[in-house]
N, C-alpha and C positions, 0 to 999 in steps of 0.2 A: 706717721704713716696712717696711723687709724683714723686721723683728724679728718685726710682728704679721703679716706675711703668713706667716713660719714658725710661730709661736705658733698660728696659726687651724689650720694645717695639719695640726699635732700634736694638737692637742683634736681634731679631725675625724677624724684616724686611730682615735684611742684610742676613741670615741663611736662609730667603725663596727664596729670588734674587739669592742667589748661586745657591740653589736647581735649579730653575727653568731653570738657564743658563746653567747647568750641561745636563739639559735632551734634551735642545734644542740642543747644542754639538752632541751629539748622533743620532740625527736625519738625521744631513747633512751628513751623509757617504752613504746616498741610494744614489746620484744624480744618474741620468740617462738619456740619450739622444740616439735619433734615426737619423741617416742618411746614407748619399752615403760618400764611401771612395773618395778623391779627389786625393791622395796623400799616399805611404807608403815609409816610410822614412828606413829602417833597422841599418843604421849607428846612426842615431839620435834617436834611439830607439821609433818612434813614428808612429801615424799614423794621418792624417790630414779629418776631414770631412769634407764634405757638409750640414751644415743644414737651411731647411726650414719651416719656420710656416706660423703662417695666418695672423700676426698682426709687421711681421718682414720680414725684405728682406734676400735673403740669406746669411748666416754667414758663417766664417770658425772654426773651433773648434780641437784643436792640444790635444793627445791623447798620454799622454807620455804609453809605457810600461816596466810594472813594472817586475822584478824576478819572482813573484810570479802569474802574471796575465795570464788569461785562455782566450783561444779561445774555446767556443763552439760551435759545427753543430747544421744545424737542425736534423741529424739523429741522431737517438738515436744511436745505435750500432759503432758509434765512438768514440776515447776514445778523451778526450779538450788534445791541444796542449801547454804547458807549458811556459812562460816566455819568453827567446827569440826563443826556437822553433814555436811560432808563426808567423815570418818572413816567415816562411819554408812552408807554406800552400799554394798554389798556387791559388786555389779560392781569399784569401783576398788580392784583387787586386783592381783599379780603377773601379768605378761606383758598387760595391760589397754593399749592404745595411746591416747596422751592428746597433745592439743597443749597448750600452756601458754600464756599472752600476761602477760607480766608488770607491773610497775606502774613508778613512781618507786623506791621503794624495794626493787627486785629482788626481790619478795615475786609470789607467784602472782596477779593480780589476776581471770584467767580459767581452768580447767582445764577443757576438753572434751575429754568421755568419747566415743570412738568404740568404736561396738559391734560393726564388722566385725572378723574375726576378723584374727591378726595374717598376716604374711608365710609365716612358719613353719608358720603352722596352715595356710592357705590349700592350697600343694601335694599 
């Protein structure tokens, strides 16, 4: 009797541990990150950042783009540029401030272009 009360109890842990890893899975496909373009790459399909925080020195952060990934304006009334027509935008250039929201596959699956000028320029 105590065998399958242990037996039930190990299938039930292991059946929760799935679940649980299952949902945290699902979670990591929001990342998202803000910075200055450093670098746009078009041959390499990518775009390279600038980022800085408060408890880190500046990093670089490479930015592969994917078929499916969107450039969007800040203006509404444009339509997001597609995949590798994204290269083709002449704003997303050096010192351009972009957030990123990425996918499953750590590929860019959003890139908005902000138009305000940067930190730098602003003073």
């Amino acid at each position: 009797m105590m065998r399958k009360f242990t037996g039930i109890g190990v299938a039930l842990a292991v059946l929760a541990g799935a679940t649980l890893a299952a949902d945290k899975g699902d979670k990591d496909t929001g990342r998202k990150i803000t910075g200055l373009i450093k670098k746009v790459d078009p041959s390499g399909k990518e775009i390279i950042l600038s980022i800085k925080t408060k408890d880190r020195p500046e990093m670089e952060q490479r930015v592969k783009i994917g078929s499916d990934s969107k450039l969007i304006f800040a203006e509404k009334d444009k339509k997001p540029l597609i995949g590798k027509d994204v290269f083709t935008c002449p704003k997303l250039k050096e010192g351009a401030r972009v957030t990123v929201l990425f996918d499953a596959e750590d590929r860019a699956a959003e890139i908005r272009l902000d138009d305000s000028p940067a930190k730098e320029e602003r003073k």
